[in-house]
N, C-alpha and C positions, 0 to 999 in steps of 0.2 A: 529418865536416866537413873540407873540405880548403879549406888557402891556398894563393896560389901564393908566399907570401912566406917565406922562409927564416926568418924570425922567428916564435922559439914562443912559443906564447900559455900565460901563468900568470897566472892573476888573483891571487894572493899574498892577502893576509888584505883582509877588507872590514870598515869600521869603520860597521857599524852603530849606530843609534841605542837604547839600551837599553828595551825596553818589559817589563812583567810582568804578568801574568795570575795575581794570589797564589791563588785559587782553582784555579788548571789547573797549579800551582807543584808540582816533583818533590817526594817525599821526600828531607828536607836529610840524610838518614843514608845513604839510596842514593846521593845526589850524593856526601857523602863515601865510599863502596864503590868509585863509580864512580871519583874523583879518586885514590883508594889505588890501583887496579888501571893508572893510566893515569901515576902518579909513580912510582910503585915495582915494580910491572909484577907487582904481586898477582896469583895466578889462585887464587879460591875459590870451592865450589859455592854457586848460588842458585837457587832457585826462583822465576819472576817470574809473577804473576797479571794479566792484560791482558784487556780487554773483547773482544776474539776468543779466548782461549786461554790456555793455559798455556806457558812456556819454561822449561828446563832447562839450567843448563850450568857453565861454569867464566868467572868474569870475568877480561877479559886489554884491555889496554892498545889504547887506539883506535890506535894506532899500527900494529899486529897485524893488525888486519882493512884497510888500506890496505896495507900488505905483501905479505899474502898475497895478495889481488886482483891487485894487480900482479903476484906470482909467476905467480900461475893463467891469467891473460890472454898471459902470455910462455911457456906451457910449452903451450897450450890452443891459443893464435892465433895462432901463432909467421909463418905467411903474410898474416895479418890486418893491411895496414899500418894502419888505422885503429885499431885497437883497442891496437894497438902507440903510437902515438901515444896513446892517452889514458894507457894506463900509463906512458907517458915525460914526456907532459907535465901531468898530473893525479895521479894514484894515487901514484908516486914523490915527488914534492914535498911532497903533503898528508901521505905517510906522515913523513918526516921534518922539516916545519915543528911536526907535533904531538908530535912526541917530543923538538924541540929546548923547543917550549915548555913541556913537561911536567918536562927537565930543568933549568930555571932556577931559583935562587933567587928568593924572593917577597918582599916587606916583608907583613906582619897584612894591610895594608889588598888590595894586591892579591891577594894569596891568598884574599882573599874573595871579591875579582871572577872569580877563575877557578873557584874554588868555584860561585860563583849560575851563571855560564853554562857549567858542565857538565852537557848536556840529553840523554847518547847513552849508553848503558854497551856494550858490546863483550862480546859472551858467545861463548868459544870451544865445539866440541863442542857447538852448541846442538842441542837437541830440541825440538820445537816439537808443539803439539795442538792442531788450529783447533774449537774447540768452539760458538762464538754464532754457530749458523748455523742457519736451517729445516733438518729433515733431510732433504729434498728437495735441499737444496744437496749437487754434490759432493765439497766441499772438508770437509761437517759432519765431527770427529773422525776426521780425515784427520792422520796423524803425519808429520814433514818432520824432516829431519835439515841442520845445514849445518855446515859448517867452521868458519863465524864469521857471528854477528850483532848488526846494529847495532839496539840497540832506543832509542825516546826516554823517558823516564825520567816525565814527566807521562804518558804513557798508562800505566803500571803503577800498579795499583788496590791487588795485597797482595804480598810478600814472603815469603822465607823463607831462611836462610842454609843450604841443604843441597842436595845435589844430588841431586833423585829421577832414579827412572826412569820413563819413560813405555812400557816394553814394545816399542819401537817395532820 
């Protein structure tokens, strides 16, 4: 996307209208995992059970994974002006508006609102096994490795505080 206008484009926080889904609602003990890794910048092994697969990793601060994106885009696409531009004006901002918000003090009440709407845990060193697939597919029990992943916290089905290996 290019402007011709020297004005960079940040859409800043968007105040949406609160809706919930108590049925399709995370585990309030993963959201608290999640909320420790992303306030105090916890990183501890988890095993997460998802309707495609299994993940493996270490949980790390949503911050982390906006960061490094942004490193990896600047060390990767260093002639890329567009891509340059999203890390300048996207990846850089989001990293550090969530780590300003994650630093703040809360009163009960709003630490509970940031609690209900933390819906993404951040798993560093993740391993990943795509297992619900026809074995005709070729993705079936295909292993994927990444630096960092953003998983949403309602699609995870079971849990486990440990970090296995998947052989990969």
């Amino acid at each position: 996307m290019t402007t011709e206008t020297s004005e960079k484009y940040n859409p800043g926080e968007v105040d949406l209208a609160e809706t919930r889904d108590w049925f399709g609602s995370p585990d309030l003990q993963l959201q608290k995992l999640a909320f420790s890794a992303n306030r105090m910048g916890w990183g501890i092994g988890v095993t997460l059970y998802l309707p495609w697969g299994v993940v493996t990793g270490i949980t790390a601060p949503d911050a982390e994974f906006f960061r490094h994106s942004d490193e990896e885009i600047r060390e990767r696409m260093a002639s890329n002006e567009g891509a340059i531009d999203v890390a300048d004006n996207y990846l850089s901002p989001v990293a550090d508006t969530i780590k300003a918000r994650h630093s703040q003090a809360y009163s009960d009440d709003e630490l509970q609102e940031v609690l209900e709407r933390t819906t993404y845990l951040t798993i560093k060193d993740a391993q990943c096994s795509l297992q619900n697939a026809p074995a005709t597919i070729a993705t079936n029990n295909r292993h994927f490795r990444h630096a960092y992943l953003r998983l949403r916290l309602s699609q995870v089905t079971g849990w486990a505080l440990e970090n296995v290996s998947l052989d990969l």
